[in-house]
SETOR-749126 format. One record per residue: residue number from 0; residue in three letters; y, x, z of N, C-alpha, C in turn. Coordinates in Angstrom, 1 decimal. Layout:
! SETOR-749126
@pos = NUM	code = ALA	n.yy = Y	n.xx = X	n.zz = Z	ca.yy = Y	ca.xx = X	ca.zz = Z	c.yy = Y	c.xx = X	c.zz = Z
...
This chain:
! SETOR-749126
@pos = 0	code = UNK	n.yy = -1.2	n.xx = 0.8	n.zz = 0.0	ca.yy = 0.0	ca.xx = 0.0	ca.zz = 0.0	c.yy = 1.3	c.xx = 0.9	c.zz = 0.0
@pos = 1	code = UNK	n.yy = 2.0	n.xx = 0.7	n.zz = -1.0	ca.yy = 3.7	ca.xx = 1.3	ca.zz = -1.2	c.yy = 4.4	c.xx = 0.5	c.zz = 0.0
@pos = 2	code = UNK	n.yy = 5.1	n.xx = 1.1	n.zz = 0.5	ca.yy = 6.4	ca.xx = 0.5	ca.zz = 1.3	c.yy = 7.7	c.xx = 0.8	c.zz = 1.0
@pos = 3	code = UNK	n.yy = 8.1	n.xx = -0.2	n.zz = 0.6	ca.yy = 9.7	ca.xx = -0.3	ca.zz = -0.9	c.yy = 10.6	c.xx = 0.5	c.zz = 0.2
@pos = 4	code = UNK	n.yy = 11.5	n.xx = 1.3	n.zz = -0.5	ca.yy = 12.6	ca.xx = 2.3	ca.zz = 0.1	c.yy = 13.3	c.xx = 1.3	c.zz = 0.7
@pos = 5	code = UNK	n.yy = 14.2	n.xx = 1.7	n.zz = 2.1	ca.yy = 15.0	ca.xx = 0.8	ca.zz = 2.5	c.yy = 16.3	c.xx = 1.0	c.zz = 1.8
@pos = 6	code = UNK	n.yy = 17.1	n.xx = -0.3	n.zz = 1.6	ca.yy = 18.2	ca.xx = 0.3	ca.zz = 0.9	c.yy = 19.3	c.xx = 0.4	c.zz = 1.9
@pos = 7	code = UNK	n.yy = 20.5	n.xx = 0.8	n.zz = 1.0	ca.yy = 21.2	ca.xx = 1.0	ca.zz = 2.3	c.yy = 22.8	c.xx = 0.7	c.zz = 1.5
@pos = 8	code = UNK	n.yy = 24.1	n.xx = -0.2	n.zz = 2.3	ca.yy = 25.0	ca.xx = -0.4	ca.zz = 1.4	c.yy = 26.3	c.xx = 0.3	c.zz = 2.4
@pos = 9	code = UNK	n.yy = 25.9	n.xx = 1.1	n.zz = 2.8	ca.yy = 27.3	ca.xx = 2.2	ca.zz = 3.5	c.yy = 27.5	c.xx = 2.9	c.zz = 2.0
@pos = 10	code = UNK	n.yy = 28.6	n.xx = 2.6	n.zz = 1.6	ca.yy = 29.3	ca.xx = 3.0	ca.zz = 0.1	c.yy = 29.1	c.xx = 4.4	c.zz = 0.3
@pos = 11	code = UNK	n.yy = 29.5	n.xx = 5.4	n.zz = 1.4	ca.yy = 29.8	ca.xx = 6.8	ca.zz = 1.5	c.yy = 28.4	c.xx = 7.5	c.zz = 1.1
@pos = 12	code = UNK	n.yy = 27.4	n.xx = 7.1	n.zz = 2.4	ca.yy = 26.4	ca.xx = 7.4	ca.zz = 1.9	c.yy = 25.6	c.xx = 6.8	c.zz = 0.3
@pos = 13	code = UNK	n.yy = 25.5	n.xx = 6.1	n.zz = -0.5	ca.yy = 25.5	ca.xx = 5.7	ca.zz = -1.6	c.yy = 26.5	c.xx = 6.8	c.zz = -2.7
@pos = 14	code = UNK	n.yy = 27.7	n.xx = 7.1	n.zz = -2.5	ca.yy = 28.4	ca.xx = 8.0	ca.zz = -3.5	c.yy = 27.7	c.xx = 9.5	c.zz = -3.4
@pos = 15	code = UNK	n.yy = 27.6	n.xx = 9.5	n.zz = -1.8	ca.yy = 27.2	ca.xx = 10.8	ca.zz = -1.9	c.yy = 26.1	c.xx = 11.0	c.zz = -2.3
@pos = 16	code = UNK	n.yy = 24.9	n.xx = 10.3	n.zz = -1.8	ca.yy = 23.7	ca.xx = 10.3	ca.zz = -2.5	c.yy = 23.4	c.xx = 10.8	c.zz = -4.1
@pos = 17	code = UNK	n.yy = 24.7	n.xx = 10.0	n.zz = -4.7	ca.yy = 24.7	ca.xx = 9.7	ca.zz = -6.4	c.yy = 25.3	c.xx = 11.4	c.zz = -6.5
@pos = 18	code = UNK	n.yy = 26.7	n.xx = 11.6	n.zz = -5.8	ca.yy = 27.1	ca.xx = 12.7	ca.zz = -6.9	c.yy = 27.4	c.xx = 13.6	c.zz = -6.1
@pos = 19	code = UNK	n.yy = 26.3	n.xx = 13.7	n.zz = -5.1	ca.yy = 26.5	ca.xx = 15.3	ca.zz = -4.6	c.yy = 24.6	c.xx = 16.3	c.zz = -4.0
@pos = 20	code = UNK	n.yy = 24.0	n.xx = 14.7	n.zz = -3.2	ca.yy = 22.5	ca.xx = 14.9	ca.zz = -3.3	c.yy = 22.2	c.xx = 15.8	c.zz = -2.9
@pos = 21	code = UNK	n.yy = 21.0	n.xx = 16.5	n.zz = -3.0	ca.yy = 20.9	ca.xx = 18.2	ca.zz = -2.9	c.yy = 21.3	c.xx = 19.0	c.zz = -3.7
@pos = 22	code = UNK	n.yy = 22.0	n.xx = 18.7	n.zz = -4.2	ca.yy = 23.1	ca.xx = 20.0	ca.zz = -5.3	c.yy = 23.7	c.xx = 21.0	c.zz = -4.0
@pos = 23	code = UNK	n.yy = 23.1	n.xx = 22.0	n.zz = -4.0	ca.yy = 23.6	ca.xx = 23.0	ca.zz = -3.3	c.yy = 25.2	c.xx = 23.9	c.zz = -3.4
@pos = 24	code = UNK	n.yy = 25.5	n.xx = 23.4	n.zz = -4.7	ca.yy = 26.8	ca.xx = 24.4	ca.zz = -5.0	c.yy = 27.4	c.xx = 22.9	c.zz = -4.9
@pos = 25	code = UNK	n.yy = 27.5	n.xx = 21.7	n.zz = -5.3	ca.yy = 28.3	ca.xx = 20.4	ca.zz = -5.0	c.yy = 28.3	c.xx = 20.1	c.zz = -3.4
@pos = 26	code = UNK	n.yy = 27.6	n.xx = 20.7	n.zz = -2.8	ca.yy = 27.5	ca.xx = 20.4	ca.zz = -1.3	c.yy = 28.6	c.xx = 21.6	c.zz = -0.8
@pos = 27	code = UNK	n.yy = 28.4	n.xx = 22.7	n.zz = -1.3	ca.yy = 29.8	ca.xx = 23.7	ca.zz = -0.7	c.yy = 30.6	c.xx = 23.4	c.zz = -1.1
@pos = 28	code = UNK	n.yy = 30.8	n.xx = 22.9	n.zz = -2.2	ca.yy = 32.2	ca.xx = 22.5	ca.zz = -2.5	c.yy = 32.8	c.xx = 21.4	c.zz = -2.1
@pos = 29	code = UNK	n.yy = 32.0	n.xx = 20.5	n.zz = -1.2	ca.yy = 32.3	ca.xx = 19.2	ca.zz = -0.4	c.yy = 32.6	c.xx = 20.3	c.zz = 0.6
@pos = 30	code = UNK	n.yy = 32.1	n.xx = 20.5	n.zz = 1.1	ca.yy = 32.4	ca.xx = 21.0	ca.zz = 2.6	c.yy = 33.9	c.xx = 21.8	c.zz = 2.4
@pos = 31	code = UNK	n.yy = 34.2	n.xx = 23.2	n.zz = 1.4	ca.yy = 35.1	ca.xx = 23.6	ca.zz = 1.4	c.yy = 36.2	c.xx = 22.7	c.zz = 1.1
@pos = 32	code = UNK	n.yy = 36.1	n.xx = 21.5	n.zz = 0.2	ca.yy = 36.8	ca.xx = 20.5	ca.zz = 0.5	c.yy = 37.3	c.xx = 19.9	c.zz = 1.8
@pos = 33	code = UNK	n.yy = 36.5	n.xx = 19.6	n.zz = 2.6	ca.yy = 37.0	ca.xx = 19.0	ca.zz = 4.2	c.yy = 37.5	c.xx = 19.8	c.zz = 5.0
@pos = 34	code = UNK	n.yy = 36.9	n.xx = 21.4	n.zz = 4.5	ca.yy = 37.4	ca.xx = 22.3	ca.zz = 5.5	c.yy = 39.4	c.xx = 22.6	c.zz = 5.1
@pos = 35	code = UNK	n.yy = 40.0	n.xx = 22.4	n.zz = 3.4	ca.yy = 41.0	ca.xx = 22.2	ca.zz = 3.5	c.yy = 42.0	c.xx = 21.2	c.zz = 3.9
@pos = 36	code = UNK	n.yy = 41.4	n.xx = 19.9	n.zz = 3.7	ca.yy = 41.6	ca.xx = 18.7	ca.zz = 4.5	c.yy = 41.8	c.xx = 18.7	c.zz = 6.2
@pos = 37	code = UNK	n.yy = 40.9	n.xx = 19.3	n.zz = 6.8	ca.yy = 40.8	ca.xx = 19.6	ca.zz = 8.0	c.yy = 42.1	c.xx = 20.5	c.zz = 9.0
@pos = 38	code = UNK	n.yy = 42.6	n.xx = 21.6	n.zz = 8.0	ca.yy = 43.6	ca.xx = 22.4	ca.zz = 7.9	c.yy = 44.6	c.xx = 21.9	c.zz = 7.9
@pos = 39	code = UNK	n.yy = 44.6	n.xx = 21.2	n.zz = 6.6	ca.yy = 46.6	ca.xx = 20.4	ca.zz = 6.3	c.yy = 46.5	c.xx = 19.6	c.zz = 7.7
@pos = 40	code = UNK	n.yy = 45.8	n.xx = 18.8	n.zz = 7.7	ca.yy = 45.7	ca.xx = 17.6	ca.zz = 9.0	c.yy = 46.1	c.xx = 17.8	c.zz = 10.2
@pos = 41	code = UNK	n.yy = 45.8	n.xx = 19.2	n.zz = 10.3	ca.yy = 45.2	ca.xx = 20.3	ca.zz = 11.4	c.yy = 47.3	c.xx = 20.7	c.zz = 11.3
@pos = 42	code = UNK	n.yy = 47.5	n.xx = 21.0	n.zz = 10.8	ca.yy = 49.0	ca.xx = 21.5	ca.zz = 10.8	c.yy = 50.1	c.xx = 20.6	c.zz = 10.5
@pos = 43	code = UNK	n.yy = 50.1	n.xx = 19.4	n.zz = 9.8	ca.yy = 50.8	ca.xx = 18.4	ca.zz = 9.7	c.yy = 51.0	c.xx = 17.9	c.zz = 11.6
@pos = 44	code = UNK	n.yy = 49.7	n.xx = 17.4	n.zz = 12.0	ca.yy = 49.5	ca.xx = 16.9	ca.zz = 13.2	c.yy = 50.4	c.xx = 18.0	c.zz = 14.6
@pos = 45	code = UNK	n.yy = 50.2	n.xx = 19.0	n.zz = 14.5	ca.yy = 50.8	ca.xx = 20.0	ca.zz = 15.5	c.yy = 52.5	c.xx = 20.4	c.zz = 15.0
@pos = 46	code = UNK	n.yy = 52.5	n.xx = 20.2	n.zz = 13.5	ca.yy = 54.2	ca.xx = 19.8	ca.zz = 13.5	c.yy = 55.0	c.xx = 18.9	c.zz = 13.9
@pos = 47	code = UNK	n.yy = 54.5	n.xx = 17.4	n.zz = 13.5	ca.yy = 54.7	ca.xx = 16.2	ca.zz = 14.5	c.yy = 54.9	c.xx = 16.0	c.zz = 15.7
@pos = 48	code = UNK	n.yy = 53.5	n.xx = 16.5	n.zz = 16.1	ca.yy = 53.7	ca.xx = 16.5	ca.zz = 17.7	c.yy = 54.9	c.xx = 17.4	c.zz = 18.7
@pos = 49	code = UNK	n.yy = 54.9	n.xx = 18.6	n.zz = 17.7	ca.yy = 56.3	ca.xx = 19.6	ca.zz = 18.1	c.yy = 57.6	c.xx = 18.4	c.zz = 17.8
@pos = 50	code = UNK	n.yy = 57.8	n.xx = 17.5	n.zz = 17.4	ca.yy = 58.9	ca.xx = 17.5	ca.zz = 16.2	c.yy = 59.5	c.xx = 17.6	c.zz = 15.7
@pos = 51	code = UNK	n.yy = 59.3	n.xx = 18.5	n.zz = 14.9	ca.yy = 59.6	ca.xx = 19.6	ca.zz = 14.0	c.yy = 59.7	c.xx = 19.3	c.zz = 12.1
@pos = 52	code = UNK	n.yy = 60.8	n.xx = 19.1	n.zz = 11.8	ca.yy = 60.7	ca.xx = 18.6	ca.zz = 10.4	c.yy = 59.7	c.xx = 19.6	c.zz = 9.5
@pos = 53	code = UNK	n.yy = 59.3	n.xx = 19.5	n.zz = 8.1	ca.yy = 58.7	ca.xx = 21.1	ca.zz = 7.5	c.yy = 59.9	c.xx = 21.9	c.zz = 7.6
@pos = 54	code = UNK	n.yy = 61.3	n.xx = 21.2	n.zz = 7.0	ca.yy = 62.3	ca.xx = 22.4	ca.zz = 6.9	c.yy = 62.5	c.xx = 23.1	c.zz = 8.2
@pos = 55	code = UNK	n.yy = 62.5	n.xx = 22.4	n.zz = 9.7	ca.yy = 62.6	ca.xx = 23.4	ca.zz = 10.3	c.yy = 61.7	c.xx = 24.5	c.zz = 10.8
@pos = 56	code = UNK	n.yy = 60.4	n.xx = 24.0	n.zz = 10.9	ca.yy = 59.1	ca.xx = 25.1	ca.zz = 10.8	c.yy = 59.0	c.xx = 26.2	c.zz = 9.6
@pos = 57	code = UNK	n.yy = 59.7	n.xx = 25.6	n.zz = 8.9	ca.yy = 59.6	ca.xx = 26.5	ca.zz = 7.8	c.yy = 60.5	c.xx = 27.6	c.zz = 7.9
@pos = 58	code = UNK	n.yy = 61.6	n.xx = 27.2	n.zz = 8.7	ca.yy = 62.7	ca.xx = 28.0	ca.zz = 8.7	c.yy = 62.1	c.xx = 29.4	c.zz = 10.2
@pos = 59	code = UNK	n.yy = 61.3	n.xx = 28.3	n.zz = 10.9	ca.yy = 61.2	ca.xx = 28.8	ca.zz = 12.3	c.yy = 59.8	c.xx = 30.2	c.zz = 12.1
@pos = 60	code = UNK	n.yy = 58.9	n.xx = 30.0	n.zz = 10.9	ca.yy = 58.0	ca.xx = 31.0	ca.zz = 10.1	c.yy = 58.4	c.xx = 32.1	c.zz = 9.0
@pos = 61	code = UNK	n.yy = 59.9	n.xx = 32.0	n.zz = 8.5	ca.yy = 60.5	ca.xx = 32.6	ca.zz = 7.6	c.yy = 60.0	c.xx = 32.0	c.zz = 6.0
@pos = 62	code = UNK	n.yy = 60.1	n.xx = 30.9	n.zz = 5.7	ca.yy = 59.6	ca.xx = 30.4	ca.zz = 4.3	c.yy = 60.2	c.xx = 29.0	c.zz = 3.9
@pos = 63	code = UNK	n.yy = 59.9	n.xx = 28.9	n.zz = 2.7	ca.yy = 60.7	ca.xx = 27.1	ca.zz = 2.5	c.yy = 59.8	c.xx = 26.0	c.zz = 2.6
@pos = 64	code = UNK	n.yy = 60.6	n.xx = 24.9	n.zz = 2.7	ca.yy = 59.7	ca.xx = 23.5	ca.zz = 2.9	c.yy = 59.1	c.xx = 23.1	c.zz = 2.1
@pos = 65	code = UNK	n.yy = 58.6	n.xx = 23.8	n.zz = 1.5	ca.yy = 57.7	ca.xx = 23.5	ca.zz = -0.1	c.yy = 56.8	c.xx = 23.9	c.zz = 0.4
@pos = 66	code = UNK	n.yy = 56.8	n.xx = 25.0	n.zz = 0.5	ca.yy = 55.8	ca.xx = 26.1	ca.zz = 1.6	c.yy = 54.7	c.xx = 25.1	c.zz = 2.1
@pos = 67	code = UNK	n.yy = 55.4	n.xx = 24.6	n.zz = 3.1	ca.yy = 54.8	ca.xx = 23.5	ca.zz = 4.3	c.yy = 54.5	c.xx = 22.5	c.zz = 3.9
@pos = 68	code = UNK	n.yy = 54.9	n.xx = 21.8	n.zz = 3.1	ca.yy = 54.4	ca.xx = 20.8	ca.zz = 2.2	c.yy = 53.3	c.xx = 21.1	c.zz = 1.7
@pos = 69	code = UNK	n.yy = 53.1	n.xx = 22.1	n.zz = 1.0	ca.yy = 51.6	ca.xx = 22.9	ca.zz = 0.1	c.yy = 50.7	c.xx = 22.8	c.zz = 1.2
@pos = 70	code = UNK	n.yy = 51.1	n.xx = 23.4	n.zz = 2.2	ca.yy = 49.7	ca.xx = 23.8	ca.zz = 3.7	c.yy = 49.6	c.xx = 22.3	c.zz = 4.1
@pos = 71	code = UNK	n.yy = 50.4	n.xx = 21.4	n.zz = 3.9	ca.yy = 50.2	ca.xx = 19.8	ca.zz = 4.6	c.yy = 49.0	c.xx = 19.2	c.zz = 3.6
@pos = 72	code = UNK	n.yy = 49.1	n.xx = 19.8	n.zz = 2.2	ca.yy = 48.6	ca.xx = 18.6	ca.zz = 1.2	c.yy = 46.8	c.xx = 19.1	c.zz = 1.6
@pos = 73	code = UNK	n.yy = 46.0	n.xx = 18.1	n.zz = 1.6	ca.yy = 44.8	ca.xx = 18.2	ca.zz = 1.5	c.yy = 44.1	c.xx = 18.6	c.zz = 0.5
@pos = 74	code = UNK	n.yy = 44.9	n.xx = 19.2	n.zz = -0.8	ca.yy = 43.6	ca.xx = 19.3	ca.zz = -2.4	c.yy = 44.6	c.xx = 20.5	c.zz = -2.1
@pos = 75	code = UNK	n.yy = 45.3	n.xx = 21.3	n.zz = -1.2	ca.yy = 45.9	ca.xx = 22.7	ca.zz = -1.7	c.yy = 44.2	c.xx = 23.9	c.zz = -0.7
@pos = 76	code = UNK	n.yy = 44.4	n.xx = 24.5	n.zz = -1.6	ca.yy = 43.2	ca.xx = 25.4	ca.zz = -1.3	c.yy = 43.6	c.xx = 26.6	c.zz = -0.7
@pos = 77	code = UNK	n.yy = 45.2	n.xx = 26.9	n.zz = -0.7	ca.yy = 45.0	ca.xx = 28.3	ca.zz = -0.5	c.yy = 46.1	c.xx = 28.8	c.zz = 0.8
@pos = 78	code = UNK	n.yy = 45.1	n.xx = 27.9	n.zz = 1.9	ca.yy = 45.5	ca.xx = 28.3	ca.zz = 3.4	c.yy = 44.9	c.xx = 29.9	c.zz = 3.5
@pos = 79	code = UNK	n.yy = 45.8	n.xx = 30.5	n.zz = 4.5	ca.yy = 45.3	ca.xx = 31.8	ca.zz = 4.6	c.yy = 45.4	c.xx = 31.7	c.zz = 6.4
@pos = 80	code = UNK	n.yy = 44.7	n.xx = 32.7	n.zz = 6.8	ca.yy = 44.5	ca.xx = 32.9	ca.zz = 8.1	c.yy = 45.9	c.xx = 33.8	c.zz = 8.8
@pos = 81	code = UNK	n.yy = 46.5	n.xx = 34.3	n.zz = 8.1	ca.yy = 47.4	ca.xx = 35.0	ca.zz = 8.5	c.yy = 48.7	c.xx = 33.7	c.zz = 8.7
@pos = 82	code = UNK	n.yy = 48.8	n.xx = 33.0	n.zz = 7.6	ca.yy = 49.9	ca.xx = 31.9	ca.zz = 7.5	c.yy = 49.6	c.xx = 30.6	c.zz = 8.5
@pos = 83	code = UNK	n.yy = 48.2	n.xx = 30.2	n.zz = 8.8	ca.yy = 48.0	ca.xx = 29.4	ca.zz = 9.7	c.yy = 48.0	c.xx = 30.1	c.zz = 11.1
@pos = 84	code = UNK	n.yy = 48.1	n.xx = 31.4	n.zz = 11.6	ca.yy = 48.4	ca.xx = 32.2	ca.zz = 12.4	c.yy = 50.0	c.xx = 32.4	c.zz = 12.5
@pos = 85	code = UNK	n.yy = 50.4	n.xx = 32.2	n.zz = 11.6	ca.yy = 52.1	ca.xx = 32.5	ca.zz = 12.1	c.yy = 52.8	c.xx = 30.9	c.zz = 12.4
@pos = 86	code = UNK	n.yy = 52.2	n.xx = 29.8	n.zz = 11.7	ca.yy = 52.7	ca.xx = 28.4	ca.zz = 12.1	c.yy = 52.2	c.xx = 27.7	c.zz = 13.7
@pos = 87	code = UNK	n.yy = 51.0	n.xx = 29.0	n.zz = 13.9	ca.yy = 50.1	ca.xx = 28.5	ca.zz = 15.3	c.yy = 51.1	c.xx = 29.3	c.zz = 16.4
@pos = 88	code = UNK	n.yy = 51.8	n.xx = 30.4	n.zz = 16.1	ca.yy = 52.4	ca.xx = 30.8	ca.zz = 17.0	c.yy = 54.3	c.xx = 30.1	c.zz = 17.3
@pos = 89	code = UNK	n.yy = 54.2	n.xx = 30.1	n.zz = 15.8	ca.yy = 56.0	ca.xx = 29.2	ca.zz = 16.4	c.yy = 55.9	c.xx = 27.7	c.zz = 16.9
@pos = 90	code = UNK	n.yy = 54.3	n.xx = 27.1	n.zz = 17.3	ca.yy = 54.4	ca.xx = 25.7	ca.zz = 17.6	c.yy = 53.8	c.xx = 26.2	c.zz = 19.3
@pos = 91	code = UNK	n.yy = 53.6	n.xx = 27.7	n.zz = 19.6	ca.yy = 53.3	ca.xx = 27.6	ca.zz = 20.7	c.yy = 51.9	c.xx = 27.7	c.zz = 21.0
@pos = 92	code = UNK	n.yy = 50.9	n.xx = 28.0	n.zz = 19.8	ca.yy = 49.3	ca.xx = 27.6	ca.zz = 19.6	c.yy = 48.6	c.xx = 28.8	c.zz = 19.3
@pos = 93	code = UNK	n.yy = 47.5	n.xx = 28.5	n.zz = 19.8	ca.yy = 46.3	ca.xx = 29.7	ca.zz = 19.2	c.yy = 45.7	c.xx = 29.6	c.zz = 18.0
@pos = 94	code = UNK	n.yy = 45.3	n.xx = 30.3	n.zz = 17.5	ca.yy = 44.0	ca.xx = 30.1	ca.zz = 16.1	c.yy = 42.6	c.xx = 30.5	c.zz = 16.8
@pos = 95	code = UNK	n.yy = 42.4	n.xx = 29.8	n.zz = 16.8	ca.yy = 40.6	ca.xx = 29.9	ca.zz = 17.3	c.yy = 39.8	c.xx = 29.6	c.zz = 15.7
@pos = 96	code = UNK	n.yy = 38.8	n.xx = 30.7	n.zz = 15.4	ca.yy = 37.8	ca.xx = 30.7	ca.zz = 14.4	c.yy = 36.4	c.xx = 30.5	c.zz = 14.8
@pos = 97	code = UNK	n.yy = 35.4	n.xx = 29.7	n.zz = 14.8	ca.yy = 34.4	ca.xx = 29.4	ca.zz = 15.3	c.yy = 33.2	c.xx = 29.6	c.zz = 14.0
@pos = 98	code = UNK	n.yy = 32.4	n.xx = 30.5	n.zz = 14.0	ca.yy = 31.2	ca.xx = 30.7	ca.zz = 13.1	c.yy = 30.2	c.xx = 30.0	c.zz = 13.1
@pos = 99	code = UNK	n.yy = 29.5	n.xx = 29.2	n.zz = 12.7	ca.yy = 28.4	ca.xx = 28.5	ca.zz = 13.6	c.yy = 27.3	c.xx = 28.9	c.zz = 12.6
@pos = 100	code = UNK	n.yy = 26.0	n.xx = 28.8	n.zz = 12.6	ca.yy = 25.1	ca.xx = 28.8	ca.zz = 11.9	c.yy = 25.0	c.xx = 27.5	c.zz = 11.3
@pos = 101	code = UNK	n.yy = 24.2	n.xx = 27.8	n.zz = 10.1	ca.yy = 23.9	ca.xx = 26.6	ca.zz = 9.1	c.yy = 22.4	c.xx = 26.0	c.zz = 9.0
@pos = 102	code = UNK	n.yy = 22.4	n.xx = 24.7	n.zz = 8.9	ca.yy = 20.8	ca.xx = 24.5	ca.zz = 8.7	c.yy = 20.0	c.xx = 24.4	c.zz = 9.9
């Protein structure tokens, strides 16, 4: 006797299923996805809570509010550790990096 798959109608899981699956290079590139998402969110949120426009954080790191705008947006890819270390110190904050194992 077969026993029919359950199905399941959580849309997320459903998309992902469809167009990411066990694709191992689509699955890092999800992840490195969230992990830029995670960042802007991550720096938008601790400017706020200072509050602190971008122009003046911008001013308060030595750069323009475009600048800060790019590190806010979530599809910008090119946070660096050094720049999210100079915005963590003029809001008063640490950068903690955390390695974890995979799998």
């Amino acid at each position: 006797m077969r026993l029919a798959k359950k199905k399941t109608d959580n849309a997320v899981k459903i998309l992902h299923d469809r167009y990411i699956g066990d694709d191992e290079k689509r699955k890092a590139s999800l992840e490195e996805e969230r992990l830029n998402a995670q960042v802007a969110r991550t720096i938008h949120q601790m400017r706020m809570e200072s509050g602190l426009t971008q122009k003046q954080l911008a001013y308060l790191i030595g750069t323009t509010q475009s600048v800060i705008s790019r590190l806010e947006d979530a599809d910008y890819e090119g946070h660096s550790l050094s720049m999210v270390s100079r915005i963590a110190e003029a809001l008063g904050r640490e950068v903690r990096v955390e390695l974890v194992k995979t799998g």
